[in-house]
N, CA and C atoms as an extended XYZ file, in Angstrom:
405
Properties=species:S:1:pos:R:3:atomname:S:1:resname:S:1:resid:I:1 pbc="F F F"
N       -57.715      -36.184      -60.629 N   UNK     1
C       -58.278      -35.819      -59.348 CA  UNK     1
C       -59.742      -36.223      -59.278 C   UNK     1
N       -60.497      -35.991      -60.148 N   UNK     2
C       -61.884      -36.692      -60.152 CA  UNK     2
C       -62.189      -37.750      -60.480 C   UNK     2
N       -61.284      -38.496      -60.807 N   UNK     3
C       -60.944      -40.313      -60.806 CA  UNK     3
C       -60.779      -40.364      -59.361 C   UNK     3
N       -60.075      -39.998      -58.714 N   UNK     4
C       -60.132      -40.306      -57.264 CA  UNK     4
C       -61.247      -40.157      -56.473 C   UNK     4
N       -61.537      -39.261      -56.653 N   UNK     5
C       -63.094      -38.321      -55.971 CA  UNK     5
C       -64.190      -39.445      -56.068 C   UNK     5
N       -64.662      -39.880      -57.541 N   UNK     6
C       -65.334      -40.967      -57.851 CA  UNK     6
C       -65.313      -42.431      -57.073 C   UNK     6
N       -64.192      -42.915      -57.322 N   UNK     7
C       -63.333      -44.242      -56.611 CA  UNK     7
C       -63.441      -43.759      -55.206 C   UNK     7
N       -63.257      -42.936      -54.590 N   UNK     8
C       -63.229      -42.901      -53.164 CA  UNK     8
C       -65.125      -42.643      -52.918 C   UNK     8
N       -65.759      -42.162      -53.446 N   UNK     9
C       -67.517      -42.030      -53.341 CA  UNK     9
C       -67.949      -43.452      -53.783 C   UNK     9
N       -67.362      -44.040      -54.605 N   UNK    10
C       -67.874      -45.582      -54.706 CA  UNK    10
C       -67.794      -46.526      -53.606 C   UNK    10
N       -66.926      -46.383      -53.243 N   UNK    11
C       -65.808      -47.202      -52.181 CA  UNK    11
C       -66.837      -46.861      -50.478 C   UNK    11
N       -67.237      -45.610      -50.689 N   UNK    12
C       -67.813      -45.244      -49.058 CA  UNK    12
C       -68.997      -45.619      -49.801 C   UNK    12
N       -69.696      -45.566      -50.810 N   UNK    13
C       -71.245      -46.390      -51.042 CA  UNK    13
C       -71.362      -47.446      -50.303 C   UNK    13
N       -70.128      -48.389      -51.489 N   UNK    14
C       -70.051      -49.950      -51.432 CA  UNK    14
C       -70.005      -50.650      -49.829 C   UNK    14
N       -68.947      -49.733      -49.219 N   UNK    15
C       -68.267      -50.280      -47.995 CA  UNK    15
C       -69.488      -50.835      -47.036 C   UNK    15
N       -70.819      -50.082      -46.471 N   UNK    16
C       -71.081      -50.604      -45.951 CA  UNK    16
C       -72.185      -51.763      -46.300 C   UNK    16
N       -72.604      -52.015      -47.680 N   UNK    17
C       -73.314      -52.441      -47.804 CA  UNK    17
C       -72.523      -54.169      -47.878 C   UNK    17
N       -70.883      -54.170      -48.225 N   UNK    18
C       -70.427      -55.107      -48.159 CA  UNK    18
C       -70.536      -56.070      -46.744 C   UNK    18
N       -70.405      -54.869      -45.591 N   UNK    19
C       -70.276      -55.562      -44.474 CA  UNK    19
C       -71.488      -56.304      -43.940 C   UNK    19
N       -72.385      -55.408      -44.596 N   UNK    20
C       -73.988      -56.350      -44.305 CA  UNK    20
C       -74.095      -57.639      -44.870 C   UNK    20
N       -73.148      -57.781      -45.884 N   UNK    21
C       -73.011      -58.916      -47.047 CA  UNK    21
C       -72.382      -60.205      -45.905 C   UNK    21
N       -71.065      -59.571      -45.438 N   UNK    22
C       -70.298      -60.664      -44.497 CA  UNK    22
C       -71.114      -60.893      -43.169 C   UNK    22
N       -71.772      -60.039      -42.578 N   UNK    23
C       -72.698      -59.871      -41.788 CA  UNK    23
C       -73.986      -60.840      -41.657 C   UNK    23
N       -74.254      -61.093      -42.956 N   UNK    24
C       -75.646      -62.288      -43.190 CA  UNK    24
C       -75.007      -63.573      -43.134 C   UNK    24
N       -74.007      -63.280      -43.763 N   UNK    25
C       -73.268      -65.000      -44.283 CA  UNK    25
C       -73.528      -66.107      -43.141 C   UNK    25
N       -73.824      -67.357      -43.153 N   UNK    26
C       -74.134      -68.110      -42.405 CA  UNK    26
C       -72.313      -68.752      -42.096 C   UNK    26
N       -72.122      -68.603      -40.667 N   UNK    27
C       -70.713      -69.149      -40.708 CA  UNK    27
C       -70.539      -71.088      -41.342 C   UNK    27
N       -69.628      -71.318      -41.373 N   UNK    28
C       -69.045      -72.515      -41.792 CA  UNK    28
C       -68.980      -73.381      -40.849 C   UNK    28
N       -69.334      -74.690      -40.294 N   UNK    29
C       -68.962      -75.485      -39.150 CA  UNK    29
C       -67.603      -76.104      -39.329 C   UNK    29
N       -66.859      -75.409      -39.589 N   UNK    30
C       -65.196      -75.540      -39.948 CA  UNK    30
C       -64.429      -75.950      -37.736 C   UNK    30
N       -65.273      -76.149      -37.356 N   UNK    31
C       -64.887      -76.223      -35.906 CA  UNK    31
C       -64.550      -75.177      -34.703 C   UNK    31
N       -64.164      -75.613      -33.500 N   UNK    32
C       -64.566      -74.297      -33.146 CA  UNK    32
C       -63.382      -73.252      -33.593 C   UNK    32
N       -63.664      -72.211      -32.701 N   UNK    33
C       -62.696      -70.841      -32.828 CA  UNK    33
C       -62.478      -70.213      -31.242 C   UNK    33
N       -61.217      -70.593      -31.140 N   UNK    34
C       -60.255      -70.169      -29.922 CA  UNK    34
C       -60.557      -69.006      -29.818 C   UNK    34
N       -60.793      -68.223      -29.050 N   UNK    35
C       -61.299      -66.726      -28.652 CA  UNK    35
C       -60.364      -66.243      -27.598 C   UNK    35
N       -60.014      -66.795      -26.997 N   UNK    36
C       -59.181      -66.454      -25.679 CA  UNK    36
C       -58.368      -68.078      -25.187 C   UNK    36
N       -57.611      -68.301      -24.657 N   UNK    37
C       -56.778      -68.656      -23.863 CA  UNK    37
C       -55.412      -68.117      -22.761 C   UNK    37
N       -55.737      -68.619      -21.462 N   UNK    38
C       -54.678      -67.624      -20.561 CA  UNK    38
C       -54.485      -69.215      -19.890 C   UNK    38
N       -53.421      -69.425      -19.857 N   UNK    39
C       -52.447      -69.717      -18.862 CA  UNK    39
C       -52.947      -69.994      -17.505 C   UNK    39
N       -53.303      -70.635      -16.522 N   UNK    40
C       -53.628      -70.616      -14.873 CA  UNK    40
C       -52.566      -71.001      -13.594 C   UNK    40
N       -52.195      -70.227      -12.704 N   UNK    41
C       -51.380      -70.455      -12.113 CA  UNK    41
C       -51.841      -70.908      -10.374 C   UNK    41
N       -50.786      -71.113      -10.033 N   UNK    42
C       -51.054      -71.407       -8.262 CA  UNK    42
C       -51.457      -73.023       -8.064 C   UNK    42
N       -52.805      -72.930       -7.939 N   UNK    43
C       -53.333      -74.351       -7.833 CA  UNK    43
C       -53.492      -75.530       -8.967 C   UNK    43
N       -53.412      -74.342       -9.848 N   UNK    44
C       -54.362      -74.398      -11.221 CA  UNK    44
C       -53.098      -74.371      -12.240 C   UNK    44
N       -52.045      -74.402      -11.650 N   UNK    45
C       -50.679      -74.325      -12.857 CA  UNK    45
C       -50.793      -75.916      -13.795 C   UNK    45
N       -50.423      -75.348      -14.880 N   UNK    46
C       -50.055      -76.628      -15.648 CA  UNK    46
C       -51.554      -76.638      -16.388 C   UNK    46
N       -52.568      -75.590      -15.990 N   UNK    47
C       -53.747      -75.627      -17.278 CA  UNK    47
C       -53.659      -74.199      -17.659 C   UNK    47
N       -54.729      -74.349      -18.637 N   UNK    48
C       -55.230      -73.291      -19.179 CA  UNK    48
C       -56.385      -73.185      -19.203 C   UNK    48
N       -57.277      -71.793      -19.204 N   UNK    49
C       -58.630      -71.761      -19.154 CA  UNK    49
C       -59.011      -71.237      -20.809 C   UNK    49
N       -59.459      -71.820      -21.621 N   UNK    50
C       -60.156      -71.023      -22.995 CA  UNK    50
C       -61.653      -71.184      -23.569 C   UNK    50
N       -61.874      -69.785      -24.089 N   UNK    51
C       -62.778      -69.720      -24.473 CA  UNK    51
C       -63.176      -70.066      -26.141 C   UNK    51
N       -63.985      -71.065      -26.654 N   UNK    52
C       -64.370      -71.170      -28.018 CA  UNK    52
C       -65.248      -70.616      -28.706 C   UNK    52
N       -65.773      -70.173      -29.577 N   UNK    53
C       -66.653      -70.006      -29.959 CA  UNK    53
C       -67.207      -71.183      -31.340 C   UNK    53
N       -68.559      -72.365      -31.027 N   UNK    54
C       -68.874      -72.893      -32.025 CA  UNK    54
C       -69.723      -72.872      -32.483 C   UNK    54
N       -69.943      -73.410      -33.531 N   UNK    55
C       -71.349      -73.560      -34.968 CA  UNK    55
C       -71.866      -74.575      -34.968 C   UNK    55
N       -72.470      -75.346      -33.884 N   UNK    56
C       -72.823      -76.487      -34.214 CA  UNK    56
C       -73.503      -76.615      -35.592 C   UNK    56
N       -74.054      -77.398      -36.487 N   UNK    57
C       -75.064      -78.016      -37.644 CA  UNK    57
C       -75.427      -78.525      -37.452 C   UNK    57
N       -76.701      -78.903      -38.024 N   UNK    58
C       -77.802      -79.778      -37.765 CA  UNK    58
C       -77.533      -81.259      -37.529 C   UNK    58
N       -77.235      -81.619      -37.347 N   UNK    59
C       -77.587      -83.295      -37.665 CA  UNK    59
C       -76.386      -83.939      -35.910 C   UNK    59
N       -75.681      -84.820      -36.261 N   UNK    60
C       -75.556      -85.831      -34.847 CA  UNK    60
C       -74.090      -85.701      -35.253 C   UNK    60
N       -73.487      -84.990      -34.427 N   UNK    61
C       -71.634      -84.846      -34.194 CA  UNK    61
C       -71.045      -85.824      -33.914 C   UNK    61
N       -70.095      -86.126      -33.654 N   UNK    62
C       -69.103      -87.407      -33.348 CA  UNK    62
C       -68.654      -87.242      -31.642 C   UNK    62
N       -69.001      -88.768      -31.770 N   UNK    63
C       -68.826      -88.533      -29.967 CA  UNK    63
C       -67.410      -87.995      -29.649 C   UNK    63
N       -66.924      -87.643      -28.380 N   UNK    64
C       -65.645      -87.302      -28.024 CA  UNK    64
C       -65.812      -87.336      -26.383 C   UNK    64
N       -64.781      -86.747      -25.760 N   UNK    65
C       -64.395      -86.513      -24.993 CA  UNK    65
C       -63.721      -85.452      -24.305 C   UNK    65
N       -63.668      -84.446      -23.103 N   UNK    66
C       -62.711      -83.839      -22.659 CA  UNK    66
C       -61.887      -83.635      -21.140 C   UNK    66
N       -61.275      -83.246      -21.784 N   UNK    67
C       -60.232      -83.430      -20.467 CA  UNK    67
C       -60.271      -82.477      -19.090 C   UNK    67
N       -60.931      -81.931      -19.241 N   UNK    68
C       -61.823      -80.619      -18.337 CA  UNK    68
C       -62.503      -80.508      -18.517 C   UNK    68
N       -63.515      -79.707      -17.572 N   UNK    69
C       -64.898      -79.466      -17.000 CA  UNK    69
C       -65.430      -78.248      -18.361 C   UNK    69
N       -66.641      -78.723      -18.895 N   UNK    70
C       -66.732      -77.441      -20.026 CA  UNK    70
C       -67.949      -76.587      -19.526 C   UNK    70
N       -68.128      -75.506      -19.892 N   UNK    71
C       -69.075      -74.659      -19.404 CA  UNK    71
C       -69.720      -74.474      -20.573 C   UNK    71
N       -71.474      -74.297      -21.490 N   UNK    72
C       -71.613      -73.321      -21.987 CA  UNK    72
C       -72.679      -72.808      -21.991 C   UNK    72
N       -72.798      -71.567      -23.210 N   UNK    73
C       -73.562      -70.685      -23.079 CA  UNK    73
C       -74.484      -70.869      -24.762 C   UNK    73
N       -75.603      -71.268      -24.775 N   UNK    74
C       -76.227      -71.082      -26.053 CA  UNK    74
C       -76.650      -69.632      -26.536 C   UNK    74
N       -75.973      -69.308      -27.428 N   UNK    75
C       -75.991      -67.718      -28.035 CA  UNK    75
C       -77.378      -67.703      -29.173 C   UNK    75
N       -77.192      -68.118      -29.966 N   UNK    76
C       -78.550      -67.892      -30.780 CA  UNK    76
C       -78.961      -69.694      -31.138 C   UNK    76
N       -80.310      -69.909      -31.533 N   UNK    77
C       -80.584      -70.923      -31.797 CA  UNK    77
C       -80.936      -72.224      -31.062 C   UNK    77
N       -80.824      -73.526      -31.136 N   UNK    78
C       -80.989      -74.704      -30.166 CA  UNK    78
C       -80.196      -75.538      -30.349 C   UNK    78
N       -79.471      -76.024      -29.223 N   UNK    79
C       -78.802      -76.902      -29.898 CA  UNK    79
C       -79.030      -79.079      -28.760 C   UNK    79
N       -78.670      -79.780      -29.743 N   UNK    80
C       -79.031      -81.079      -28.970 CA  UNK    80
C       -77.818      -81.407      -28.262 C   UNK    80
N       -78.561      -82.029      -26.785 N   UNK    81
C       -77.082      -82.051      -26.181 CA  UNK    81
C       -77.529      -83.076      -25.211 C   UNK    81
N       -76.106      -83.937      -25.160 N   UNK    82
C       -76.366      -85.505      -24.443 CA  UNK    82
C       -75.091      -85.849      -23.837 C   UNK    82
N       -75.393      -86.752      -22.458 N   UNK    83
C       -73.767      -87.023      -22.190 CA  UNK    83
C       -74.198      -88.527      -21.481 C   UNK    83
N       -72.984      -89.610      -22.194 N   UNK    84
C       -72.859      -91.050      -21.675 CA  UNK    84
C       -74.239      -91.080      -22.402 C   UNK    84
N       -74.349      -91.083      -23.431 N   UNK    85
C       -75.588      -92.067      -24.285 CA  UNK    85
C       -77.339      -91.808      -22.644 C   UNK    85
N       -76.923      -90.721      -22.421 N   UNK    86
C       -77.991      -90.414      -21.362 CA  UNK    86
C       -79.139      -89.596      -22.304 C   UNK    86
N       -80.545      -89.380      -21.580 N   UNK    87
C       -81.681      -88.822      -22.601 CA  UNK    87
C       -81.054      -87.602      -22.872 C   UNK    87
N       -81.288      -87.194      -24.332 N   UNK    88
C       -80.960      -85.698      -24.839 CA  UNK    88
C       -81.803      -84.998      -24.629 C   UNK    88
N       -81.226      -83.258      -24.293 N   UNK    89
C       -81.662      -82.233      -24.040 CA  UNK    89
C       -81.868      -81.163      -25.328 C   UNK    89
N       -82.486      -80.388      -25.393 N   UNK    90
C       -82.647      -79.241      -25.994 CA  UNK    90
C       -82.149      -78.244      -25.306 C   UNK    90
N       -81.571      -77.631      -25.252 N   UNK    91
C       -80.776      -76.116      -24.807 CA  UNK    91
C       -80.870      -75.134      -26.171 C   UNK    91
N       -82.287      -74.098      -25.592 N   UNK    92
C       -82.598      -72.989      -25.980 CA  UNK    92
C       -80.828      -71.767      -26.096 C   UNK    92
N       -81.322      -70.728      -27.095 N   UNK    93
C       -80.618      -69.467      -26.704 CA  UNK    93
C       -80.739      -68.753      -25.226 C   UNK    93
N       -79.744      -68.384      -24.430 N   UNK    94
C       -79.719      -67.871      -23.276 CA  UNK    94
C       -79.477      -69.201      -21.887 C   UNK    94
N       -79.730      -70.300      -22.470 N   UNK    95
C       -79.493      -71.377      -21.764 CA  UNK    95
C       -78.083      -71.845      -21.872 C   UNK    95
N       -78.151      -72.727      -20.593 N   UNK    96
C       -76.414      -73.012      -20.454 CA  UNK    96
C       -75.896      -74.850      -20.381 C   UNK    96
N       -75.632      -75.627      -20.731 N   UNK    97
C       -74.849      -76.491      -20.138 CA  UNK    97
C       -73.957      -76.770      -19.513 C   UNK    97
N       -73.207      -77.835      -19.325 N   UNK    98
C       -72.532      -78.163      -18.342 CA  UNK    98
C       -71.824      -80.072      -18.882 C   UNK    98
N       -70.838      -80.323      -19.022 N   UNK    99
C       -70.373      -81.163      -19.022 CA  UNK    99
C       -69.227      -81.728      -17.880 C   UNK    99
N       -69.491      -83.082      -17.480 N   UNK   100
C       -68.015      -82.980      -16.202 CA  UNK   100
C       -66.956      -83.657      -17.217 C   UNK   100
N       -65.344      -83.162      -16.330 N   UNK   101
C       -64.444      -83.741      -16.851 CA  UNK   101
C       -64.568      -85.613      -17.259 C   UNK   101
N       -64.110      -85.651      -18.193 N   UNK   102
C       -64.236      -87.284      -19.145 CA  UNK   102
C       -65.492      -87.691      -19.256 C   UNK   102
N       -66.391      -87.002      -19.240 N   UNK   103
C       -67.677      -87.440      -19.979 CA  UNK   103
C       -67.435      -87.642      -21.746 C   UNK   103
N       -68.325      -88.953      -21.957 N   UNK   104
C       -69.139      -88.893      -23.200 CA  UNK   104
C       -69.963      -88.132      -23.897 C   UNK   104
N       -69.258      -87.468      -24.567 N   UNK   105
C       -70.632      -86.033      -25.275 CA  UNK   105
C       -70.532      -86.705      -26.525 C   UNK   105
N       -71.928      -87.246      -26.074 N   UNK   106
C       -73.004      -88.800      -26.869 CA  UNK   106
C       -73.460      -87.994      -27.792 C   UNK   106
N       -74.191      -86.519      -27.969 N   UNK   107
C       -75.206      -86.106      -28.432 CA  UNK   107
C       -75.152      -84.427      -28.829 C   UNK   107
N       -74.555      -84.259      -29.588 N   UNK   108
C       -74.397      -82.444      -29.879 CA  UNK   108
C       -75.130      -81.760      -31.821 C   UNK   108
N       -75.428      -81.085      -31.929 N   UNK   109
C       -75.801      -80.640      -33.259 CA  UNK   109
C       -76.631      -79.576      -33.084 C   UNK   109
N       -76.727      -78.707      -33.958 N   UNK   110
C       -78.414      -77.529      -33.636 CA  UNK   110
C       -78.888      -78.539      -34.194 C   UNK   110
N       -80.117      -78.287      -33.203 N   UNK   111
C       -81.676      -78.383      -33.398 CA  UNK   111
C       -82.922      -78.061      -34.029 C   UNK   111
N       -82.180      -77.403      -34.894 N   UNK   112
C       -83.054      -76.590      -35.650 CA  UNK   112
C       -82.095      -77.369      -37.135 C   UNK   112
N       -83.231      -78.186      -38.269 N   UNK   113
C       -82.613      -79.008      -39.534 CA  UNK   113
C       -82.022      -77.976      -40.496 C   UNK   113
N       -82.349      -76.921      -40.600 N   UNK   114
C       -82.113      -75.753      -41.518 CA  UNK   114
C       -81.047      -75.016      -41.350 C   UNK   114
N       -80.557      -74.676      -39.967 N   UNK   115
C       -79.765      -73.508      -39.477 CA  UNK   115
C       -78.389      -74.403      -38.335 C   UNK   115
N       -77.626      -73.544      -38.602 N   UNK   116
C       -76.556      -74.070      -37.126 CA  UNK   116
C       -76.608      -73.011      -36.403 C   UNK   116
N       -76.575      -73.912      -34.806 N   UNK   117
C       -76.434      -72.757      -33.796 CA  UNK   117
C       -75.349      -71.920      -33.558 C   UNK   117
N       -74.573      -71.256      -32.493 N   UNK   118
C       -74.011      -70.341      -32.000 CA  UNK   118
C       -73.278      -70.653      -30.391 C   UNK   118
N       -72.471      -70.892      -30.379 N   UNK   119
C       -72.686      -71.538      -28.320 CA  UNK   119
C       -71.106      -71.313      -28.262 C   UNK   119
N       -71.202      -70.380      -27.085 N   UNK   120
C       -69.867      -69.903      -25.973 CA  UNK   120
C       -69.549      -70.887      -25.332 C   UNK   120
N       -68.102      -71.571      -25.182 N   UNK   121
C       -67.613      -72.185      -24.703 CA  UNK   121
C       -66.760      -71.797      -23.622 C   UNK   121
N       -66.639      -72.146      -22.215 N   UNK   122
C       -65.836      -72.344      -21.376 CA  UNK   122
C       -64.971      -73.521      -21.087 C   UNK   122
N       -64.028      -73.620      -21.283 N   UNK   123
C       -63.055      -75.399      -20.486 CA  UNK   123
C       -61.949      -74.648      -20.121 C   UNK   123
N       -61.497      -75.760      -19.064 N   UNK   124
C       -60.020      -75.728      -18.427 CA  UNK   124
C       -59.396      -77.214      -18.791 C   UNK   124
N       -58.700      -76.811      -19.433 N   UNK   125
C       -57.626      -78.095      -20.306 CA  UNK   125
C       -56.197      -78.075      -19.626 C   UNK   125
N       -55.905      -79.447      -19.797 N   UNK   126
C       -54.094      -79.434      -19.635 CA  UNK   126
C       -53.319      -77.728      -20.597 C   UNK   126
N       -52.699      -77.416      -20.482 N   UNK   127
C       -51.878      -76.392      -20.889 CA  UNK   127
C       -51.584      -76.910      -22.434 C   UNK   127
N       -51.476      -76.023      -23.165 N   UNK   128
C       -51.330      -76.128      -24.837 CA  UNK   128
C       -52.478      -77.261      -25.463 C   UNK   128
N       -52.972      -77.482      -25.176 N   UNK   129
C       -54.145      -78.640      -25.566 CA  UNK   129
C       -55.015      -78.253      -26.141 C   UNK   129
N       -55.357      -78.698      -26.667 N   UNK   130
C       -57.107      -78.280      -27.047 CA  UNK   130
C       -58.458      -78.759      -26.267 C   UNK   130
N       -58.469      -80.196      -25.429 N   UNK   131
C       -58.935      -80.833      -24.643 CA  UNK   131
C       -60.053      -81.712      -24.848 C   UNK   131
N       -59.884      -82.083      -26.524 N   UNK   132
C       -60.802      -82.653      -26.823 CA  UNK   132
C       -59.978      -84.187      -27.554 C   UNK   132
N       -60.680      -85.463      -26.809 N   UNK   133
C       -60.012      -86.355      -27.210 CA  UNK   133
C       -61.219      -87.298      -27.880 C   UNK   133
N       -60.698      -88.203      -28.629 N   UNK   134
C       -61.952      -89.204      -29.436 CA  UNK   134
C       -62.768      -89.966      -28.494 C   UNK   134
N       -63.403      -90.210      -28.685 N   UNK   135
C       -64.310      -91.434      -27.691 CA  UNK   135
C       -63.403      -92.683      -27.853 C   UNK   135
C-alpha cells in the first residue's frame, strides 16, 4: 500500500513538469497537420473546406501549387512569403495572407534563421485532396 502511495506522489510530481517538457519542444517541420476538414454542399458540393496547421523552417520551401483559394493566419513568428516569382513579403504574427487559386507559391519559410514559424491555414480543395500540387 505505500508502494502505491509513493508511485502515485511521484507520478502527480513528475506529471506536470513533463508536460512543460512537451510544451517547450520545438515542433518538427514534418508538414502540415489537418485540423479540421468538412465536406461543402449546395454550390460548393464536390469540395471541401480544411483547416492546417504549419511549421514553416527557416530557409526557401519548394515551389508548388494549389487548387483553391488559401487563406492564412501567422500565429507566432515571421514567415517569407511570395507568389509567381513576385517581390517577397514578410508576414509578421497576427498578420494574414492570401493566395489565389493556381498561383505559384515562389517563396515560403520563417523568417527568422533560428526558429520555425506557426501559421493557420484556410483552403477549399476538390473533395478528398489535399490541394497541393508540384509546380
Amino acid at each position: 500500500m505505500e508502494d502505491r502511495r509513493t508511485f502515485l506522489a511521484l507520478a502527480a510530481a513528475l506529471f506536470p513538469a513533463s508536460l512543460m517538457t512537451l510544451a517547450a519542444q520545438t515542433p518538427s517541420p514534418s508538414g502540415p497537420r489537418e485540423l479540421a476538414r468538412h465536406t461543402l454542399s449546395g454550390p460548393l458540393d464536390g469540395l471541401d473546406a480544411i483547416l492546417l496547421e504549419l511549421h514553416p523552417a527557416p530557409g526557401q520551401g519548394r515551389e508548388h501549387r494549389h487548387t483553391g483559394p488559401v487563406l492564412a493566419y501567422v500565429l507566432e513568428g515571421k514567415v517569407r512569403f511570395g507568389v509567381d516569382h513576385g517581390a517577397e513579403r514578410i508576414i509578421a504574427a497576427g498578420e494574414t495572407f492570401f493566395e489565389p487559386t493556381g498561383a505559384l507559391h515562389s517563396t515560403f519559410g520563417s523568417a527568422d534563421p533560428n526558429t520555425m514559424a506557426r501559421v493557420l491555414v484556410f483552403m477549399v480543395v476538390p473533395k478528398g485532396t489535399s490541394g497541393t500540387t508540384a509546380a
